[in-house]
C-alpha positions as CSV (number, residue, x, y, z in Angstrom):
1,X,5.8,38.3,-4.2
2,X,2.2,38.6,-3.0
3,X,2.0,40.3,0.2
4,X,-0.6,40.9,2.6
5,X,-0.7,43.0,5.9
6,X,-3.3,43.3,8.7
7,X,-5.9,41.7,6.2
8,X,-9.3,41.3,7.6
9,X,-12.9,41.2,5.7
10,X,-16.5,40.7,6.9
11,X,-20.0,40.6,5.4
12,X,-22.1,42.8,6.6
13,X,-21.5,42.7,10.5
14,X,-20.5,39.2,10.2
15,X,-16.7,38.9,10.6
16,X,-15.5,35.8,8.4
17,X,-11.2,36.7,8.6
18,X,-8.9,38.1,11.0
19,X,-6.3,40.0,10.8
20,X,-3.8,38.2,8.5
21,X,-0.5,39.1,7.3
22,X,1.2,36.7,5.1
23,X,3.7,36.8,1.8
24,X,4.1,34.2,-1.3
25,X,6.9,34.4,-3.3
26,X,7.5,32.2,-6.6
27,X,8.5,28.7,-6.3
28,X,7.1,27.9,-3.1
29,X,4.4,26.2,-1.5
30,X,2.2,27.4,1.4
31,X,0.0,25.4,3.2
32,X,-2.9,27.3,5.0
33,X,-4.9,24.9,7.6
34,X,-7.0,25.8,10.5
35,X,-10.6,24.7,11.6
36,X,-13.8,25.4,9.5
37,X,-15.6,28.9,9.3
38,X,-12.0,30.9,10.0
39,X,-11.8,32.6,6.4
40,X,-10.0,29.8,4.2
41,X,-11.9,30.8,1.4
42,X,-11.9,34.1,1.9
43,X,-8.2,34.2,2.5
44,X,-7.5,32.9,-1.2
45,X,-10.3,35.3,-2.7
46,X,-8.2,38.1,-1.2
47,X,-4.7,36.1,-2.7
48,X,-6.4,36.1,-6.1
49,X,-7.4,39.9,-6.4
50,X,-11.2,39.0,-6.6
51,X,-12.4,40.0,-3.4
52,X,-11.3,43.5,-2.0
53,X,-10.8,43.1,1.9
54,X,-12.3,45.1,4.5
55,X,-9.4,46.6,5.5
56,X,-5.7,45.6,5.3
57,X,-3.4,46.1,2.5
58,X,-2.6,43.8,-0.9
59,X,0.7,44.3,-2.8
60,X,2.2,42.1,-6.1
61,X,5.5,42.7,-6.6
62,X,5.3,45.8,-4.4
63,X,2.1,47.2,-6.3
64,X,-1.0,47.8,-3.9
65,X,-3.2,45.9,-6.0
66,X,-6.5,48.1,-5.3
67,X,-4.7,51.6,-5.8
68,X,-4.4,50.8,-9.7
69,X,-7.0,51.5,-12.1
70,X,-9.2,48.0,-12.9
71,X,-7.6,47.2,-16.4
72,X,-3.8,47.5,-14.6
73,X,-5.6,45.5,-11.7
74,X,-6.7,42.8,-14.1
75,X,-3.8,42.1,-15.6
76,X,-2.1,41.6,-11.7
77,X,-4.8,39.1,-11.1
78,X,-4.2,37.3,-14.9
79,X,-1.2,36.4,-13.2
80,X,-3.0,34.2,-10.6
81,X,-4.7,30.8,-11.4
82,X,-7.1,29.0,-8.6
83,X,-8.3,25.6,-8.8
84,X,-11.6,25.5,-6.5
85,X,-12.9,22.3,-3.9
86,X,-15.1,21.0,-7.2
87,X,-14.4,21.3,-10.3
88,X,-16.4,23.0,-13.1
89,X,-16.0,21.9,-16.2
90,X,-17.7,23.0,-19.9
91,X,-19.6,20.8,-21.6
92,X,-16.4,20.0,-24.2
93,X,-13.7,18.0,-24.6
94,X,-11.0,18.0,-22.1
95,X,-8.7,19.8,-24.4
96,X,-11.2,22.5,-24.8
97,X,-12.2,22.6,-21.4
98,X,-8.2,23.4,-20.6
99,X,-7.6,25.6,-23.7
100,X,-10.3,27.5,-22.1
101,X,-7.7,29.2,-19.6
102,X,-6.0,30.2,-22.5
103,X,-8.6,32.2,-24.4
104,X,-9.8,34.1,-21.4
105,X,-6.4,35.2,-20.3
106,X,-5.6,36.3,-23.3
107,X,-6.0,39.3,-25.7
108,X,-7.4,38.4,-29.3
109,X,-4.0,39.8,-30.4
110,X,-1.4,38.0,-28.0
111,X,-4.1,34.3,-29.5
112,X,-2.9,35.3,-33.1
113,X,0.7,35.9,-32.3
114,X,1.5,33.6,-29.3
115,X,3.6,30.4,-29.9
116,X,0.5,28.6,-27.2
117,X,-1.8,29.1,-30.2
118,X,0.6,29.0,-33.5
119,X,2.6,25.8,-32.6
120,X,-0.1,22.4,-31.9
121,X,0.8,18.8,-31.8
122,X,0.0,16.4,-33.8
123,X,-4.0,16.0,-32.6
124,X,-4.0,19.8,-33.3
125,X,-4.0,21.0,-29.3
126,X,-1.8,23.5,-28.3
127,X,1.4,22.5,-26.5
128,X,0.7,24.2,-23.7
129,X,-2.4,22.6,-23.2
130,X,-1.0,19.1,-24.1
131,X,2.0,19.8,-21.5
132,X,-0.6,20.9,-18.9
133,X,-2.5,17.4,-19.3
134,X,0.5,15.2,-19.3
135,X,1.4,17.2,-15.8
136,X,-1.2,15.6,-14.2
137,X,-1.2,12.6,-16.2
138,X,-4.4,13.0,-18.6
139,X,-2.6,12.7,-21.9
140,X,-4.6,10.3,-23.0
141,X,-7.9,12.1,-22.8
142,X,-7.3,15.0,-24.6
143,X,-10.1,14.2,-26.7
144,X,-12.5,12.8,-24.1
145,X,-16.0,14.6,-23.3
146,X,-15.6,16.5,-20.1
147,X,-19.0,15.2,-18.6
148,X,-17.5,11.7,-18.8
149,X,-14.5,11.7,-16.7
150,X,-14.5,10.7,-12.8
151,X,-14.5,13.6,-9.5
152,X,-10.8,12.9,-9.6
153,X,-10.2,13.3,-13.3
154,X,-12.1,16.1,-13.5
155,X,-10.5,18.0,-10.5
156,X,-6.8,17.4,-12.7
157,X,-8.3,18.8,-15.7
158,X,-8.9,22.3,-13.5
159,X,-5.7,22.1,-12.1
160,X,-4.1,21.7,-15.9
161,X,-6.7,24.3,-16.9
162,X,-4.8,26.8,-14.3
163,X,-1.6,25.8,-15.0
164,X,-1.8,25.9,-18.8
165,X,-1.6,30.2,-18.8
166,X,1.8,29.7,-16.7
167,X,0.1,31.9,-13.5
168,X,3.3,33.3,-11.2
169,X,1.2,31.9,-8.5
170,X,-1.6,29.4,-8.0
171,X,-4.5,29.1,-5.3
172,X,-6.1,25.6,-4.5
173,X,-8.6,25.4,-2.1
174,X,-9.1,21.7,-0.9
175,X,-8.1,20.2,-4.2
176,X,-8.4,17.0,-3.0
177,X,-11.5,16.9,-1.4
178,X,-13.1,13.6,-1.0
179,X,-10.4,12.3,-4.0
180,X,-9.4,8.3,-3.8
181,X,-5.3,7.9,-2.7
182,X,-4.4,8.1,-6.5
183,X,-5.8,11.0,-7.7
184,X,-4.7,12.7,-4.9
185,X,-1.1,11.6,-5.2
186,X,-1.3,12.7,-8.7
187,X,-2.7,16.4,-7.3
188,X,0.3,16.2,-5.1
189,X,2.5,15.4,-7.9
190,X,0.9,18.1,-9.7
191,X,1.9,20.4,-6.9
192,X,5.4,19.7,-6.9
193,X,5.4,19.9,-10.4
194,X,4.0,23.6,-10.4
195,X,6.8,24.8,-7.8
196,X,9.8,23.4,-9.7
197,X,8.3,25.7,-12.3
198,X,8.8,28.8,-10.2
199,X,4.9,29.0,-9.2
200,X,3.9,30.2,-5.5
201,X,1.2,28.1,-4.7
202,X,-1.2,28.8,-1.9
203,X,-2.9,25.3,-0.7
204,X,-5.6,25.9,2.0
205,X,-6.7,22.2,3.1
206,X,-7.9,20.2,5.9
207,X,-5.8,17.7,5.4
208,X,-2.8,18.4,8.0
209,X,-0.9,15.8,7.1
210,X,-1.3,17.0,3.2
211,X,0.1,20.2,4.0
212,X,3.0,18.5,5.6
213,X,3.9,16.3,2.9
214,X,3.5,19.0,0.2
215,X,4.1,22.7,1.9
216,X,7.0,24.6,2.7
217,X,5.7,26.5,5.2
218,X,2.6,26.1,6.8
219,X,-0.3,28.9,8.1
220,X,-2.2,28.4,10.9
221,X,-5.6,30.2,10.3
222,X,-7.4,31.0,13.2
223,X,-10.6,33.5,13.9
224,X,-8.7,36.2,14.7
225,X,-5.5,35.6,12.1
226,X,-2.8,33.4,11.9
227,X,-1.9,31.7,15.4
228,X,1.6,30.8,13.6
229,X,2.9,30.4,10.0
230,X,6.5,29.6,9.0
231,X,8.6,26.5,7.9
232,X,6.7,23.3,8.1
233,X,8.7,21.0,10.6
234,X,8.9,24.0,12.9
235,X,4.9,24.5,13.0
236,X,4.2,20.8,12.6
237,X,7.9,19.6,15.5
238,X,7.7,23.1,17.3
239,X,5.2,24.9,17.3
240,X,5.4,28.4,19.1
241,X,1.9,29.4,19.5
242,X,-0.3,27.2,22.3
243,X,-3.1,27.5,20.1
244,X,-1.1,26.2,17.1
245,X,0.2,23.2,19.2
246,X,-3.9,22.5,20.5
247,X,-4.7,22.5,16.8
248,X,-2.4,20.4,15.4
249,X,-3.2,17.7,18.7
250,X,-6.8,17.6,17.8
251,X,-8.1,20.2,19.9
252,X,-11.0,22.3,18.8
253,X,-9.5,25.9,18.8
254,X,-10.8,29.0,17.1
C-alpha cells in the first residue's frame, strides 16, 4: 500500500497541507473532498512521488520512498499513473498519444521484449493500448488526430494513457471537471473499471456526490489535515467530526 503519516508541505512560509496521514491499498478507491486551497493537489503530488513533503513520512509497500537512491525511487513512482483536471495531449493520434505512457515507462529493453510492444492488433496498436481505449469507450478513434477530439474525449484518452502501463495505483485530480453527464459516467465507469483490476485509485474532486457514488472511503481535507476519512456511508450517514458534518451540509469550513 501507499502510506503516509503526519504529511504536511508549504512553499516558502506559505502553508498549503496539513498534517495528513492516510493509506491506499490496491483495488480500492479513495475519494478526497474538502473546500478549495486545502492541499488537494498537493496531496496527490506527494501520493505520486513527485513532490517531496515538508515533513511527514511516504512508504510503498513499506519502502520510505525518499530514503532510496533516485533510480530505486523512480521505479516506485513508475508504478503510479495520474490523470490531471485538463488534459494534455500530443499533437498525434490518439493511439500515439496513449502508447505514449508506454514508451516513457519503459526501458528500450523491456519495449523490445515486452508482449505490449511485440503482439498488435490488426490496425497495428498494441493491445494494451487498444484495451486501454475500449475501457473508456474510444475504440473507434484509435486513429483519430488528438487535436480533434472534444474536453471529454480528450480527458478519456489521459485516463487510457495512465491506465495503459497497468500503474498499482492511479491519481485523478478532478477528472471530470466541467465534463457533460456522459463523459463523466464513462470516467466513472472507467473508475470502476480500474479497481476491479486491483488499482488503488486516489480521486480528489469537488463533486461530493461523485465521491459517493464512486469511492470506498472518503477523506475529508481540511487546512490543518483530514477532519475524517474512512468508509463512505459512515462519512457521508455519520459523520464523526463536526467539521466533517458542516462540510458535507454546505457550510464553509476550513
Amino acid at each position: 500500500m501507499i502510506r503516509l503519516s503526519n504529511v504536511s508541505h508549504t512553499f516558502g512560509d506559505e502553508p498549503v497541507l496539513g498534517d495528513v496521514s492516510m493509506s491506499v491499498e490496491p483495488g480500492e478507491v479513495v475519494g478526497i473532498i474538502g473546500p478549495s486551497g486545502v492541499g488537494k493537489t498537493t496531496l496527490l503530488r506527494v501520493l505520486s512521488v513527485s513532490l517531496r513533503p515538508t515533513a511527514g513520512t511516504v512508504e510503498l509497500d513499506g519502502q520510505a520512498v525518499w530514503d532510496v537512491e533516485e533510480s530505486e525511487r523512480l521505479a516506485l513512482r513508475r508504478r503510479i499513473g495520474m490523470v490531471f483536471q485538463e488534459a494534455s495531449l500530443f499533437d498525434a493520434t490518439v493511439a500515439r498519444n496513449v502508447e505514449y505512457g508506454l514508451r516513457v515507462r519503459q526501458s528500450w529493453s523491456e519495449r523490445l521484449t515486452d508482449q505490449l510492444w511485440s503482439v498488435r492488433g490488426s490496425n497495428g496498436t498494441p493491445e494494451a493500448v487498444a484495451e486501454a481505449l475500449d475501457v473508456v469507450g474510444l475504440s473507434d478513434k484509435v486513429g483519430q488526430e488528438a487535436q480533434s477530439l472534444s474536453g471529454g474525449e480528450a480527458q478519456r484518452v489521459s485516463f487510457a494513457r495512465a491506465l495503459a502501463y497497468e500503474p498499482t495505483y492511479l491519481l485523478l485530480d478532478e477528472p471530470t471537471s466541467d465534463l457533460d453527464p456522459r463523459n463523466t459516467g464513462l470516467i466513472e465507469e472507467a473508475v470502476a473499471e480500474a479497481r476491479d483490476r486491483g488499482i488503488g485509485v486516489v480521486v480528489a474532486t469537488h463533486d461530493m456526490h461523485q465521491a459517493e457514488r464512486i469511492a470506498d472511503r472518503v477523506g475529508v481535507l481540511l487546512s490543518d489535515g483530514f477532519s475524517e476519512i474512512g468508509p463512505t456511508g459512515t462519512v457521508f450517514e455519520n459523520p464523526t467530526d463536526e467539521r466533517t458534518r458542516k462540510f458535507i451540509s454546505g457550510e464553509l469550513v476550513y
